[in-house]
N, CA and C atoms as an extended XYZ file, in Angstrom:
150
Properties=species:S:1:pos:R:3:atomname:S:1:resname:S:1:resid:I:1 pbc="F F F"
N        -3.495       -9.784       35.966 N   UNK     1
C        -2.589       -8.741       35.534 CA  UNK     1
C        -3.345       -7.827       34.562 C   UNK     1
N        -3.143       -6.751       34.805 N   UNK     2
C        -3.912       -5.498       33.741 CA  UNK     2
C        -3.599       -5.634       32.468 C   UNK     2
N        -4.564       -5.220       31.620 N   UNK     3
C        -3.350       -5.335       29.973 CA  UNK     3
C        -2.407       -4.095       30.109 C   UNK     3
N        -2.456       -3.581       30.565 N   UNK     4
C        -2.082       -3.274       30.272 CA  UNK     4
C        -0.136       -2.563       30.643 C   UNK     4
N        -0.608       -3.927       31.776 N   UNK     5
C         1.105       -4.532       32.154 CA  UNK     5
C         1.630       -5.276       31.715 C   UNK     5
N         1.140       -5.784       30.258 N   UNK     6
C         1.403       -6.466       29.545 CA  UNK     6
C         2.150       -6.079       28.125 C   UNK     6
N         3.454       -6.888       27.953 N   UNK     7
C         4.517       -6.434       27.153 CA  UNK     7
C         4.233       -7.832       25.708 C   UNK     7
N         3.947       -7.278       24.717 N   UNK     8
C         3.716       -7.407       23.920 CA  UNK     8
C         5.202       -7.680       22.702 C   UNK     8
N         5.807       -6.804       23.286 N   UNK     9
C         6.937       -6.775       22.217 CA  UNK     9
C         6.866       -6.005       20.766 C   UNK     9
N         5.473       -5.238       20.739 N   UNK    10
C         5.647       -4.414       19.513 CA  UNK    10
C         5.747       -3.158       19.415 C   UNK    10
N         6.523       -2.668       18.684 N   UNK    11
C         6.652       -1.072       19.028 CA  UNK    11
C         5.635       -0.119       18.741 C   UNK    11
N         5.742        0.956       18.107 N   UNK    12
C         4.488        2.036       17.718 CA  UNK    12
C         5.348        1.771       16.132 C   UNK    12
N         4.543        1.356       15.091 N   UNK    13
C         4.841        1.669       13.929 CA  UNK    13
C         4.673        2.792       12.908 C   UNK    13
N         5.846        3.458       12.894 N   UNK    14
C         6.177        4.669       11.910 CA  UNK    14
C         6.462        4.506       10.435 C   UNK    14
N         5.802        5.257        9.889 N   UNK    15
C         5.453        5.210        7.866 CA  UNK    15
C         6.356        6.695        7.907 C   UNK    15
N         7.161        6.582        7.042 N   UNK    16
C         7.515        7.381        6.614 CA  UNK    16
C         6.489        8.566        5.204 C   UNK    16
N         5.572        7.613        4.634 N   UNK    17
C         5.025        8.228        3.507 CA  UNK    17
C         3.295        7.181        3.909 C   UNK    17
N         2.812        8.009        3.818 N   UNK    18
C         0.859        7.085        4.222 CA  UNK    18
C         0.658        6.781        2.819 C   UNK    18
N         1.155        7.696        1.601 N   UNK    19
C         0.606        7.713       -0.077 CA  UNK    19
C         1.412        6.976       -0.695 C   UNK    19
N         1.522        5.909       -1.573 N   UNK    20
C         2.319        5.520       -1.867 CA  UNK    20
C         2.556        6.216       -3.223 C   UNK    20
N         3.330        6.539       -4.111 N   UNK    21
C         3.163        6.936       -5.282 CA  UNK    21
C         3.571        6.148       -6.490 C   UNK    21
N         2.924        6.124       -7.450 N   UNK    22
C         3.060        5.382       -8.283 CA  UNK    22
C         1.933        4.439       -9.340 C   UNK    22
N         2.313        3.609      -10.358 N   UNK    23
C         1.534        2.735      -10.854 CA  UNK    23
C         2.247        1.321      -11.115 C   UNK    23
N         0.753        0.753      -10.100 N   UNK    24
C         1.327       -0.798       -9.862 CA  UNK    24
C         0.378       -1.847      -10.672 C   UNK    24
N         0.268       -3.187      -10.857 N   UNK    25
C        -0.559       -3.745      -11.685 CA  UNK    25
C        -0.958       -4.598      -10.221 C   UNK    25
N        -1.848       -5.134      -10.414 N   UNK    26
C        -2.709       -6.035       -9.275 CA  UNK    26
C        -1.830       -7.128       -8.495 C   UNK    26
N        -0.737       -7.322       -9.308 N   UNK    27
C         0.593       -8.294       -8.255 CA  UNK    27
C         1.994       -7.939       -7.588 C   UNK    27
N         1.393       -6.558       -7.708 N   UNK    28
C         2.556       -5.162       -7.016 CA  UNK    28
C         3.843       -5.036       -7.565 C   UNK    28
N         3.688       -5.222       -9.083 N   UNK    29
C         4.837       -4.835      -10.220 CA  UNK    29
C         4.694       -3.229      -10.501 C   UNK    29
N         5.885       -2.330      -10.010 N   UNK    30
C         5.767       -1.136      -10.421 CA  UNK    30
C         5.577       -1.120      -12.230 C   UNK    30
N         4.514       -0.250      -12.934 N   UNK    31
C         4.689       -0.106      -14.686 CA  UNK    31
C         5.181        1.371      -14.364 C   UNK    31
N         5.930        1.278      -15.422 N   UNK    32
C         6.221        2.479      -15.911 CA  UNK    32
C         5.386        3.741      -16.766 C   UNK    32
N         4.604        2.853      -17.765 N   UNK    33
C         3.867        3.410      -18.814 CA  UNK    33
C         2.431        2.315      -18.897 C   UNK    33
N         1.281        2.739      -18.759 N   UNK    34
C        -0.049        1.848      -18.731 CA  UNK    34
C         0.091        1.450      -20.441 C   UNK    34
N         0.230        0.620      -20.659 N   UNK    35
C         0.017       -0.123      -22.253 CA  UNK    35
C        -1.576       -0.732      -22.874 C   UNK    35
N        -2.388       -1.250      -21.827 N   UNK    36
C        -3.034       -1.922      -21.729 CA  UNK    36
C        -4.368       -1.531      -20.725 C   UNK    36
N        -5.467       -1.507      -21.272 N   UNK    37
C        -6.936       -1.449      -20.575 CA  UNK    37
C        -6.586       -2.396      -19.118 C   UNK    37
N        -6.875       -2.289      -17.948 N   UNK    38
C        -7.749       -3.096      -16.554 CA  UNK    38
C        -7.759       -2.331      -15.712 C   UNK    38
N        -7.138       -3.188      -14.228 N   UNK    39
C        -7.329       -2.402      -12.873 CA  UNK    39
C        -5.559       -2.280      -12.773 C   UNK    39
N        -5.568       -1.240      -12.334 N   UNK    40
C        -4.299       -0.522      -11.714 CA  UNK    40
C        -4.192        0.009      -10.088 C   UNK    40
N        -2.879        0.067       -9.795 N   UNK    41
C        -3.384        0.758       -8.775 CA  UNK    41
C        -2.499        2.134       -8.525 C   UNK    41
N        -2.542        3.452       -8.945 N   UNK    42
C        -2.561        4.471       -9.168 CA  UNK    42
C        -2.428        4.993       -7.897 C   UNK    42
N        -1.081        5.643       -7.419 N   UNK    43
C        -1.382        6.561       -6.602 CA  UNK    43
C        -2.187        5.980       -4.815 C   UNK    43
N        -1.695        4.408       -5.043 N   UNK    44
C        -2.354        3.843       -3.411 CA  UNK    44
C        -3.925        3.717       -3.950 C   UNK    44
N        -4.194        4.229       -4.985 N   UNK    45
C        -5.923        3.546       -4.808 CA  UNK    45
C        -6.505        2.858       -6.385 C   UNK    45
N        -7.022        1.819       -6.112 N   UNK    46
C        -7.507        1.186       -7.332 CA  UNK    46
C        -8.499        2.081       -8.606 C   UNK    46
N        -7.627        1.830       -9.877 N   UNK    47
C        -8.354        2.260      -10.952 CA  UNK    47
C        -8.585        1.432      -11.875 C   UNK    47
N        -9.914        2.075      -12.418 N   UNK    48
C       -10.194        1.116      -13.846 CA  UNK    48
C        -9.957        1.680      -14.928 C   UNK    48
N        -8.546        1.318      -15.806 N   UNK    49
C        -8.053        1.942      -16.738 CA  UNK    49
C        -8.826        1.010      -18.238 C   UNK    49
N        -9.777        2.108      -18.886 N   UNK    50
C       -10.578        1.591      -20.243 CA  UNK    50
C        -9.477        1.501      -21.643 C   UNK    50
């Protein structure tokens, strides 16, 4: 059988937003306000806040 007669069962997955926005700490707790020096993650991409 071709693959591609093959039913899988998954659809096409749609994102409403690709960016996420925001600041999260490394265990995906939204902060409100950075208090504290480390890694963040800012805006979907990792920062090193001094």
């Amino acid at each position: 059988m071709p693959e591609s007669d093959i039913e899988t069962g998954i659809d096409e997955l749609k994102c409403e937003s690709e960016k996420v926005k925001g600041v999260y700490d490394l265990q995906g707790r939204k902060i409100e306000k950075i208090t504290a020096p480390g890694l963040y993650i800012i805006d979907g991409k990792k920062r090193l806040v001094k």
